[in-house]
N, CA, C and O atoms as CSV, one atom per row, in Angstrom:
chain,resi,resn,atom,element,x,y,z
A,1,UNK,N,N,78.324,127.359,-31.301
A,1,UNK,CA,C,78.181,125.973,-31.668
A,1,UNK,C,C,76.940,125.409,-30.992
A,1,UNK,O,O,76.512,125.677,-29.869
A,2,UNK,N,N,76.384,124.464,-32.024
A,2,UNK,CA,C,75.148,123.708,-31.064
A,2,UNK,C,C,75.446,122.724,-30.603
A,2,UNK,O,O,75.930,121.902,-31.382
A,3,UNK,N,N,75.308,122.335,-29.151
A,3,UNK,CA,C,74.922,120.830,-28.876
A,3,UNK,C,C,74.457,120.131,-28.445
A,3,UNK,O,O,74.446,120.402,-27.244
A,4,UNK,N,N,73.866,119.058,-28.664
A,4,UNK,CA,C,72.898,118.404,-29.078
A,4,UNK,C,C,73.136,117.058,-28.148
A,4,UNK,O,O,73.850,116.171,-28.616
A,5,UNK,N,N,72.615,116.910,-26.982
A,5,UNK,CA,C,72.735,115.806,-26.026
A,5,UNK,C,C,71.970,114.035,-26.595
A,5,UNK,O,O,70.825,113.729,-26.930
A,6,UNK,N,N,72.973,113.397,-26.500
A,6,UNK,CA,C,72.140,112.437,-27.119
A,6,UNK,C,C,72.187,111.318,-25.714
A,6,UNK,O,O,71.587,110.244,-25.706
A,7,UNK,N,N,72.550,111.543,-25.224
A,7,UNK,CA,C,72.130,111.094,-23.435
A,7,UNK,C,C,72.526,112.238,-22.353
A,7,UNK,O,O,73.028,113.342,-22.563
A,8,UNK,N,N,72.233,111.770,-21.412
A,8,UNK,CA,C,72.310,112.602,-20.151
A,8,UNK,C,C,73.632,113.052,-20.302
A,8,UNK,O,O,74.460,112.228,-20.690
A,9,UNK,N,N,74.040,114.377,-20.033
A,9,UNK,CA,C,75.188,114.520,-19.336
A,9,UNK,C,C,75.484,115.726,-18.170
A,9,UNK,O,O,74.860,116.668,-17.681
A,10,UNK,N,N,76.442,115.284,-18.072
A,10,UNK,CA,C,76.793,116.052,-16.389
A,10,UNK,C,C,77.886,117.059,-17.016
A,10,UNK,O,O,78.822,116.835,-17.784
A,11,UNK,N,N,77.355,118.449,-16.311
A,11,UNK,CA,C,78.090,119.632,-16.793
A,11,UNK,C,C,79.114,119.251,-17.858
A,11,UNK,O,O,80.245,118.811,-17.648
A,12,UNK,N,N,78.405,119.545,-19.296
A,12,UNK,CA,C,79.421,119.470,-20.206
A,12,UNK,C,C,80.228,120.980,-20.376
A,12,UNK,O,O,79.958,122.052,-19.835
A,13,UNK,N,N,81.388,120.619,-21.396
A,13,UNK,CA,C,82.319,121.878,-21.156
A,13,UNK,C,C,82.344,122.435,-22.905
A,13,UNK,O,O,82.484,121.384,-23.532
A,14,UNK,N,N,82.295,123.211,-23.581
A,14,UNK,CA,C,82.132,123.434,-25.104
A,14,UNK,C,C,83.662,124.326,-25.338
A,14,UNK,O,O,83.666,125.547,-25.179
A,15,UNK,N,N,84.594,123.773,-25.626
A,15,UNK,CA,C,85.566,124.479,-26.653
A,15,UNK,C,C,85.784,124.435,-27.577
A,15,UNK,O,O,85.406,123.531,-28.323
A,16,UNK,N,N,86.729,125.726,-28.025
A,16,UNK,CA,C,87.698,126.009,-29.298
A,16,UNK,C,C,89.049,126.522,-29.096
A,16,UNK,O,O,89.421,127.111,-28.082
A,17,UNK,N,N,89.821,126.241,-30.208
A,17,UNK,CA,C,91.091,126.157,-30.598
A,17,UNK,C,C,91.085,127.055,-32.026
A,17,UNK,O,O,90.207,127.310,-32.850
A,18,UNK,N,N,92.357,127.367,-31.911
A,18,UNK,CA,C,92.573,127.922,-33.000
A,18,UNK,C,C,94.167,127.679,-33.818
A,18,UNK,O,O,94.478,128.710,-34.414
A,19,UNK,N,N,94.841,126.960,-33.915
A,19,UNK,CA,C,96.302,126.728,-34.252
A,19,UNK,C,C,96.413,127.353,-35.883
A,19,UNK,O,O,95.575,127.906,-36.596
A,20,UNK,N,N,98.095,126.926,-36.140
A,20,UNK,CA,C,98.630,127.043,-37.153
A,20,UNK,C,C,98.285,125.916,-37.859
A,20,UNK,O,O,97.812,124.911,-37.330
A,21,UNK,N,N,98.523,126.053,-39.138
A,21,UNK,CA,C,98.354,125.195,-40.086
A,21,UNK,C,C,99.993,123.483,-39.898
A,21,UNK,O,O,99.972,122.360,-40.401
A,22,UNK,N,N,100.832,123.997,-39.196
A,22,UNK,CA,C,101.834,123.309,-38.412
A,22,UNK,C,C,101.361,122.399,-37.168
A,22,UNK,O,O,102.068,121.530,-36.657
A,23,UNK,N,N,100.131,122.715,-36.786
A,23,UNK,CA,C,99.706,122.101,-35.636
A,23,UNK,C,C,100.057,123.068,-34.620
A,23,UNK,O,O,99.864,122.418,-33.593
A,24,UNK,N,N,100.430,124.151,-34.283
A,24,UNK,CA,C,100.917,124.997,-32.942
A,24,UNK,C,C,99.890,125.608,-32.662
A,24,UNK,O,O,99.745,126.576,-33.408
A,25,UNK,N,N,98.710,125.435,-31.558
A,25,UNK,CA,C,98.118,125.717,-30.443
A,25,UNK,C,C,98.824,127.625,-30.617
A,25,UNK,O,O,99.925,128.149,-30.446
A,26,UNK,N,N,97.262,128.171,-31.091
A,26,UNK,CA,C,97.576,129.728,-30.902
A,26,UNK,C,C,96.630,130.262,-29.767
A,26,UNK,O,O,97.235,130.883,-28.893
A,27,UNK,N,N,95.494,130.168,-29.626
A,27,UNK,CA,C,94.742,130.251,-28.599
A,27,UNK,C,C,93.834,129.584,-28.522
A,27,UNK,O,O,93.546,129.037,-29.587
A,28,UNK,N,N,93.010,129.292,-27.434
A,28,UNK,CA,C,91.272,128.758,-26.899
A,28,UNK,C,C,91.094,129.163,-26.159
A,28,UNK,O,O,91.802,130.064,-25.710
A,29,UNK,N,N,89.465,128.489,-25.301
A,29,UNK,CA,C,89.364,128.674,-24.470
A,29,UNK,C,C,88.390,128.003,-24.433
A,29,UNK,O,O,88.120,127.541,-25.541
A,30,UNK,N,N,87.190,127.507,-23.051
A,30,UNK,CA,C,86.318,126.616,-23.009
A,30,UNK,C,C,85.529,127.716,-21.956
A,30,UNK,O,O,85.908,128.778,-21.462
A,31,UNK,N,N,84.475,127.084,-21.872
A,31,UNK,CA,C,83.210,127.326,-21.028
A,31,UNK,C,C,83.597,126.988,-19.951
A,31,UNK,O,O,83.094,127.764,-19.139
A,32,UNK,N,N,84.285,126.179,-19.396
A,32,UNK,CA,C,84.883,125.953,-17.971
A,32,UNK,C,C,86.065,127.038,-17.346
A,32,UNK,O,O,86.068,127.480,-16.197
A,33,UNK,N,N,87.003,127.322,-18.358
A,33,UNK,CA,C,87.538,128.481,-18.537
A,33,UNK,C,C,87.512,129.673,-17.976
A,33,UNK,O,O,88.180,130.367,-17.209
A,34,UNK,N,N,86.118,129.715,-18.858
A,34,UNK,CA,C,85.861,131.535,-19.094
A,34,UNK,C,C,84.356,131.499,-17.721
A,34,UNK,O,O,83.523,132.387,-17.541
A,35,UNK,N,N,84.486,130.093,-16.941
A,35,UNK,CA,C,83.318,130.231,-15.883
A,35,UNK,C,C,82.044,130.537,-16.230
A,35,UNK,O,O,81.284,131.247,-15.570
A,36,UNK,N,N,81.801,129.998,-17.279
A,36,UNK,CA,C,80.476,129.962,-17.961
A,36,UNK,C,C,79.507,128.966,-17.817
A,36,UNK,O,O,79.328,128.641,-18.991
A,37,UNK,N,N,78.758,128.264,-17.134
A,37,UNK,CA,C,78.274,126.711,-16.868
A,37,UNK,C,C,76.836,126.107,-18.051
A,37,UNK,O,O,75.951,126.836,-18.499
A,38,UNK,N,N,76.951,125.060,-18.235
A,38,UNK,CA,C,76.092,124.861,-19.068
A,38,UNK,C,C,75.054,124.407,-18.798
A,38,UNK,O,O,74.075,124.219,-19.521
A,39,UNK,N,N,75.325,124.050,-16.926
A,39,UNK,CA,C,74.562,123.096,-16.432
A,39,UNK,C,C,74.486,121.317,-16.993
A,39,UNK,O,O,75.220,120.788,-17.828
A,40,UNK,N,N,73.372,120.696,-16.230
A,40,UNK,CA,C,73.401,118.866,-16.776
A,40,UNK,C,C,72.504,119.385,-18.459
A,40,UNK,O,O,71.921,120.408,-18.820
A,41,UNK,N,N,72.663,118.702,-18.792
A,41,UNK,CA,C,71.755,118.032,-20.181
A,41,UNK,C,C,70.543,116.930,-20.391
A,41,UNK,O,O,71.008,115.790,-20.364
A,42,UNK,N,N,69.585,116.950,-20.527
A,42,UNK,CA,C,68.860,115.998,-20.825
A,42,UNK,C,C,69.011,115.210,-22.309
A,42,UNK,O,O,69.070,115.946,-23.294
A,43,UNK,N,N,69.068,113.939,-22.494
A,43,UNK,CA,C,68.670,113.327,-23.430
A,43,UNK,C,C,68.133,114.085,-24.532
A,43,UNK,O,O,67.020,114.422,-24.129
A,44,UNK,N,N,68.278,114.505,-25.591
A,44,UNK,CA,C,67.515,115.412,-26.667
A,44,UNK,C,C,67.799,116.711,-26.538
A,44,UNK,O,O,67.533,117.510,-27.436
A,45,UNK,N,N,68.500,117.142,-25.151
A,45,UNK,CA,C,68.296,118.750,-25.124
A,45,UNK,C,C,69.394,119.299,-26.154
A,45,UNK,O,O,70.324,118.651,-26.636
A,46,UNK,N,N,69.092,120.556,-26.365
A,46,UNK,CA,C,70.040,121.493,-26.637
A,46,UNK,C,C,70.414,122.799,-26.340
A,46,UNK,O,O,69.612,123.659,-25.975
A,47,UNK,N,N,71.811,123.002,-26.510
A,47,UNK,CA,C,72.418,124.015,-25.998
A,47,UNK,C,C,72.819,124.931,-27.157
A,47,UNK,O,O,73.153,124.338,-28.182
A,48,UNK,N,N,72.849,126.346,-27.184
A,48,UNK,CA,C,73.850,126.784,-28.318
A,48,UNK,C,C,74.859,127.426,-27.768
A,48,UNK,O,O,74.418,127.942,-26.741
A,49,UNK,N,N,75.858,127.647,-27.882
A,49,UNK,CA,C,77.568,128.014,-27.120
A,49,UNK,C,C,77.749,128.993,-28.119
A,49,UNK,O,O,77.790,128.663,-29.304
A,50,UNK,N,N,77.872,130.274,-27.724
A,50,UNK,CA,C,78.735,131.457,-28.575
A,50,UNK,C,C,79.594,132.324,-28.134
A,50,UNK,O,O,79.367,133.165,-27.264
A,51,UNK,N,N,81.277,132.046,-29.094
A,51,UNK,CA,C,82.390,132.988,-28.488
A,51,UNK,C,C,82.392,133.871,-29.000
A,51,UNK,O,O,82.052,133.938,-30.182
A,52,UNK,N,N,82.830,135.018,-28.207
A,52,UNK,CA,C,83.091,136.110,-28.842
A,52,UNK,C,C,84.445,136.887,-28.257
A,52,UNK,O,O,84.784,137.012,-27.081
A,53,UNK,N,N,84.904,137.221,-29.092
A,53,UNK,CA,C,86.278,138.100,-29.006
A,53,UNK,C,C,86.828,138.706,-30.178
A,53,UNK,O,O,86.127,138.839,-31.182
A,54,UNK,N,N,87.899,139.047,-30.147
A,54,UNK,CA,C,89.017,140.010,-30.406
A,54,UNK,C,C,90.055,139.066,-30.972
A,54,UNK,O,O,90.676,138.259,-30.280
A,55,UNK,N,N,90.233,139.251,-32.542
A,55,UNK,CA,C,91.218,137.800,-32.904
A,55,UNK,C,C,92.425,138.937,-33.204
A,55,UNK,O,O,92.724,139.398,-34.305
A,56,UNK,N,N,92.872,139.170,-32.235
A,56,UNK,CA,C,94.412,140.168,-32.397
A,56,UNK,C,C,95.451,139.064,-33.122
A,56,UNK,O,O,96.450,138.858,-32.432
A,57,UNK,N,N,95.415,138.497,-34.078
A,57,UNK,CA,C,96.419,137.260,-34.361
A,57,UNK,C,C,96.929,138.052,-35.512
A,57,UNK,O,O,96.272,138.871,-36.154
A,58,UNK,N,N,98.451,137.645,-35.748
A,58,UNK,CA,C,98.911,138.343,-37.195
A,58,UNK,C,C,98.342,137.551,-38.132
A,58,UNK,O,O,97.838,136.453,-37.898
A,59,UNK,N,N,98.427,138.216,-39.458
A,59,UNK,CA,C,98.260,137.635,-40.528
A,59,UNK,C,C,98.667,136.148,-41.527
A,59,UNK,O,O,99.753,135.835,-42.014
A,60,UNK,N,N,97.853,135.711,-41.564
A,60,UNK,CA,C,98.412,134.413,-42.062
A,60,UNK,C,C,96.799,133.096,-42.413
A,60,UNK,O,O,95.645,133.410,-42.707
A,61,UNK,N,N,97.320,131.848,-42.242
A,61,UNK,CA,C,96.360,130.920,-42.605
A,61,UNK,C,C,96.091,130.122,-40.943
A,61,UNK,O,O,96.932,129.828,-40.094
A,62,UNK,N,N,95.057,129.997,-40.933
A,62,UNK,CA,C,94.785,129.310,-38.866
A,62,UNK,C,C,94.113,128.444,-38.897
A,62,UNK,O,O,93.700,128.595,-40.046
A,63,UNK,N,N,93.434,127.257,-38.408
A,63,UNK,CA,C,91.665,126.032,-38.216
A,63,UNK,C,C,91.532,126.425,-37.104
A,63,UNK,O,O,91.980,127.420,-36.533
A,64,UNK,N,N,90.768,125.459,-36.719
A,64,UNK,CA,C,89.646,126.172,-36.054
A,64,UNK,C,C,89.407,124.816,-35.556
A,64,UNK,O,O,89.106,124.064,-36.484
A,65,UNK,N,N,89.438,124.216,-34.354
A,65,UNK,CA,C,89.148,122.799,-33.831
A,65,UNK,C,C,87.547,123.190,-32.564
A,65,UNK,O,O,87.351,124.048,-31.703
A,66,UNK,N,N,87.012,122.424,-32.922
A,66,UNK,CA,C,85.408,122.507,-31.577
A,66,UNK,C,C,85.449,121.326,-30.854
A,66,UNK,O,O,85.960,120.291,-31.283
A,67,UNK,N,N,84.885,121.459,-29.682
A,67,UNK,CA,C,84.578,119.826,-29.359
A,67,UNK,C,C,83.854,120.401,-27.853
A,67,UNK,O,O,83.814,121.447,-27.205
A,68,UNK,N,N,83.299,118.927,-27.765
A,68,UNK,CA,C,82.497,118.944,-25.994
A,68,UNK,C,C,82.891,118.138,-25.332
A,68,UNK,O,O,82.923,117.029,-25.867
A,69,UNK,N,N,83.193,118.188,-24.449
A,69,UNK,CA,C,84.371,117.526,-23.477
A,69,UNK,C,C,83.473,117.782,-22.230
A,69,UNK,O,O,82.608,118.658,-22.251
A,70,UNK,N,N,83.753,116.816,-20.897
A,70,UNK,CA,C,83.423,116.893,-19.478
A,70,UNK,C,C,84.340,116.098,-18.672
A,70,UNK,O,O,85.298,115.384,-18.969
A,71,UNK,N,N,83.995,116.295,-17.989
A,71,UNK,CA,C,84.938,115.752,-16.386
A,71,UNK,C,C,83.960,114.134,-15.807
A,71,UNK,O,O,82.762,113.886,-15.673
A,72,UNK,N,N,84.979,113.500,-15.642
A,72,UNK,CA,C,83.841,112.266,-15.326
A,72,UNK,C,C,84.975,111.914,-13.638
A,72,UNK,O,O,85.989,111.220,-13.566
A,73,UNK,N,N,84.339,112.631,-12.623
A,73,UNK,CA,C,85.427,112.474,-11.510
A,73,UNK,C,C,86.641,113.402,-11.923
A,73,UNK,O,O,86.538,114.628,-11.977
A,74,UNK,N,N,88.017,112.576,-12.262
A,74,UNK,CA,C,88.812,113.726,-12.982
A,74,UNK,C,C,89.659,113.237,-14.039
A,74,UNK,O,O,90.858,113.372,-14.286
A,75,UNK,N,N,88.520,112.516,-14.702
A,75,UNK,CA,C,89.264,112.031,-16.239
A,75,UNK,C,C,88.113,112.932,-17.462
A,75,UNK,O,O,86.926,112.735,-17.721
A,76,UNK,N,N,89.120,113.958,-18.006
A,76,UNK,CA,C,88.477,114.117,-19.457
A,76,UNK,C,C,88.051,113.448,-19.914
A,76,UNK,O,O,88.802,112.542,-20.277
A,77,UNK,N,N,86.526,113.298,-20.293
A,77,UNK,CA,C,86.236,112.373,-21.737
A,77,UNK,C,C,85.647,113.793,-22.508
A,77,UNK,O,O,85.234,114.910,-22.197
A,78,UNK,N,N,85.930,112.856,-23.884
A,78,UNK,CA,C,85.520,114.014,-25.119
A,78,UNK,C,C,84.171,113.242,-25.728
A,78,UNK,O,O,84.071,112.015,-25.773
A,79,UNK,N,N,83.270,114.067,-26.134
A,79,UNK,CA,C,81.810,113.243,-26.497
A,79,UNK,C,C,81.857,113.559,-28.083
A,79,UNK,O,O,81.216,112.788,-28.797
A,80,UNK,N,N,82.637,114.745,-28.768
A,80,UNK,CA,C,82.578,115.096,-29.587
A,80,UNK,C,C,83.740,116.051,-29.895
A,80,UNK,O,O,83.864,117.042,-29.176
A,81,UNK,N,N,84.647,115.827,-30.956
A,81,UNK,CA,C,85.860,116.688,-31.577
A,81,UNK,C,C,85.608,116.864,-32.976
A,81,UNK,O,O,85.952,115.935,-33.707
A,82,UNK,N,N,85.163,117.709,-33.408
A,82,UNK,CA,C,85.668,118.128,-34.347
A,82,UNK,C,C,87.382,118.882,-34.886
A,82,UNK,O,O,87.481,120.099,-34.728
A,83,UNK,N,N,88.124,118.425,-35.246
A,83,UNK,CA,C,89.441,119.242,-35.382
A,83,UNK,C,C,89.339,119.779,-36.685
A,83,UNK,O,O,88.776,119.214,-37.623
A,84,UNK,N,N,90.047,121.188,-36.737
A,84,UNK,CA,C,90.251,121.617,-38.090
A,84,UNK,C,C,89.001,121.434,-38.828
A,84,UNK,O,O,88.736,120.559,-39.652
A,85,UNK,N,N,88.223,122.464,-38.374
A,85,UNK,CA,C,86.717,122.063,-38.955
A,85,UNK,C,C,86.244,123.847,-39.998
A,85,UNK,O,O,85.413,123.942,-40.901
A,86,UNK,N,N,86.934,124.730,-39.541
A,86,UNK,CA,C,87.136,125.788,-40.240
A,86,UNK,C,C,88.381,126.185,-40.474
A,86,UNK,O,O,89.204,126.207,-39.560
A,87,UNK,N,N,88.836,126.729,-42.344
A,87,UNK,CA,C,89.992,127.125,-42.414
A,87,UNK,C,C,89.764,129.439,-41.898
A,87,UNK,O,O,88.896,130.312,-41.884
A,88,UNK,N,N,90.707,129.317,-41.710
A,88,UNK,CA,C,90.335,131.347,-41.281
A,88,UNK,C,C,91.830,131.892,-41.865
A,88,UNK,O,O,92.971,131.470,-41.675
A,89,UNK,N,N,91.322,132.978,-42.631
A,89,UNK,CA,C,92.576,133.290,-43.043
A,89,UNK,C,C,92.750,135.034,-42.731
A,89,UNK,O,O,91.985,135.795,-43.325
A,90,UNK,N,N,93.487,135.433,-42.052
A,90,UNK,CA,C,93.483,136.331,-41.424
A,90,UNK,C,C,94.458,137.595,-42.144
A,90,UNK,O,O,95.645,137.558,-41.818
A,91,UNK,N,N,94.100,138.541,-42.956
A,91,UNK,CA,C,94.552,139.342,-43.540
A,91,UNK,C,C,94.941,140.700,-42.548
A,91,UNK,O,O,94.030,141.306,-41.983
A,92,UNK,N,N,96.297,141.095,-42.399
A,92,UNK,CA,C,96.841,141.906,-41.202
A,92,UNK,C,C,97.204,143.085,-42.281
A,92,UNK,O,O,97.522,142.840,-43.445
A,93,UNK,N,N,97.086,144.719,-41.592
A,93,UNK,CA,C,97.889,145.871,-42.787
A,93,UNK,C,C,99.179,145.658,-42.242
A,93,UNK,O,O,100.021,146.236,-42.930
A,94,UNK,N,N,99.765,144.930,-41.076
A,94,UNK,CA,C,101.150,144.988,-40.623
A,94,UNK,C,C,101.643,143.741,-40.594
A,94,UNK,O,O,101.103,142.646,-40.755
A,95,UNK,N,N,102.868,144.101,-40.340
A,95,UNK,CA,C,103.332,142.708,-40.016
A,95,UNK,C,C,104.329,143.192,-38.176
A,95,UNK,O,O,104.868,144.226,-37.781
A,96,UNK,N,N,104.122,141.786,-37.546
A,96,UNK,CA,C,105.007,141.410,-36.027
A,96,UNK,C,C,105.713,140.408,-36.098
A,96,UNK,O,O,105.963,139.697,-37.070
A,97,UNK,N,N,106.068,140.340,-34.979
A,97,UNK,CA,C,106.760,139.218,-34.624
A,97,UNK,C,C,105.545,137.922,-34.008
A,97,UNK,O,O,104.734,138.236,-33.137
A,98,UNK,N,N,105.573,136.704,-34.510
A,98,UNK,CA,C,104.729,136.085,-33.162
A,98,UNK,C,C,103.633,135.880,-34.025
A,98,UNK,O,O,103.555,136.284,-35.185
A,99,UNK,N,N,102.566,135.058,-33.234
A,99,UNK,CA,C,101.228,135.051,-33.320
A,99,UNK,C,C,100.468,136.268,-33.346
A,99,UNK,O,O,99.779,136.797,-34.218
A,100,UNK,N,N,100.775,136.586,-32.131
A,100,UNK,CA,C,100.172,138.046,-31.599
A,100,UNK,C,C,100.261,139.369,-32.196
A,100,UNK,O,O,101.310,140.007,-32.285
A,101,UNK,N,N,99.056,139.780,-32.623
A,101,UNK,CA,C,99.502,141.528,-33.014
A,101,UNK,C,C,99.118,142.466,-31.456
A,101,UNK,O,O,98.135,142.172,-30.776
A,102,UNK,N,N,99.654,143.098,-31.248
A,102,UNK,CA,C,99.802,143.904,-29.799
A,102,UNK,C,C,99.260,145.216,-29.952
A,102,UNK,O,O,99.567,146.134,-29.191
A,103,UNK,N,N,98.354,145.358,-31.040
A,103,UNK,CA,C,98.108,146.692,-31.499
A,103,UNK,C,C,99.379,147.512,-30.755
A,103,UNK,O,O,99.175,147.822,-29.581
A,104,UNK,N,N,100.477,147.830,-31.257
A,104,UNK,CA,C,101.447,148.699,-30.244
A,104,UNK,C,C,101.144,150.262,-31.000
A,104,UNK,O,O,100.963,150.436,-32.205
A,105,UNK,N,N,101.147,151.094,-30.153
A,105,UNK,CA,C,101.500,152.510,-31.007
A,105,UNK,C,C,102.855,152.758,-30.082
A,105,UNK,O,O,103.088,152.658,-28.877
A,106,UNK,N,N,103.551,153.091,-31.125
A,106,UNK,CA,C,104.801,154.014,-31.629
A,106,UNK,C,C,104.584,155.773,-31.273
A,106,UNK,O,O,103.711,156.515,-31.724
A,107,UNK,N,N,105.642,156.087,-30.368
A,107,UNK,CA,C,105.713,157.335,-30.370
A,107,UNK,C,C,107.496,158.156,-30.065
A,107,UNK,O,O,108.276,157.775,-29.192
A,108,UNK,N,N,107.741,159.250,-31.001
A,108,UNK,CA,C,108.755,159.367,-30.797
A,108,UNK,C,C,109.143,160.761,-30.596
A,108,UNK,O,O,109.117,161.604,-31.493
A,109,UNK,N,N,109.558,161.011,-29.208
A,109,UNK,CA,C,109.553,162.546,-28.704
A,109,UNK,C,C,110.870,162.928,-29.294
A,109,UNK,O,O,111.300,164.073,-29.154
């Protein structure tokens, strides 16, 4: 994700979400998180933020929420949310229980 400072800010934080189409919180994670720093921002600057992982999720329909958020002392403010800004539809050859696929292998002596 890009972002795009339109005043100063003090260590901003860049996340994502990923829920059900129900609203249920399946995973995220943020740059504060994963101990990644973005450092301050200048007026005009920009940043680009890229996740990468492993979407072990079962099969089904998911969004996709972004936003930039910081700490002001120790109140969250959000500068920018996008929610549900991508639909992802995740085609599995199996089916589990859960969110989670566990890649499990099966073995039987």
């Amino acid at each position: 994700m890009k972002i795009h400072a339109n005043q100063d800010v003090h260590e901003p934080i860049s996340t994502f979400t990923i829920k059900t189409l129900k609203g249920t919180d399946v995973t995220g994670t943020n740059t504060m998180f994963e101990n990644v720093f973005l450092g301050d921002l200048k007026a005009g600057e920009e940043k680009i933020v890229t996740f990468t992982q492993n979407l072990n999720i079962q099969g089904g329909e998911y969004l996709l929420s972004i936003s930039c958020t910081h700490y002001e002392e120790d109140e969250l403010r959000a500068f920018h949310r996008l929610y549900d800004v991508i639909s992802l539809t995740v085609i599995s050859e199996k089916d589990t229980v859960g969110f989670y696929d566990m890649n499990s292998k099966v073995e039987v002596l």
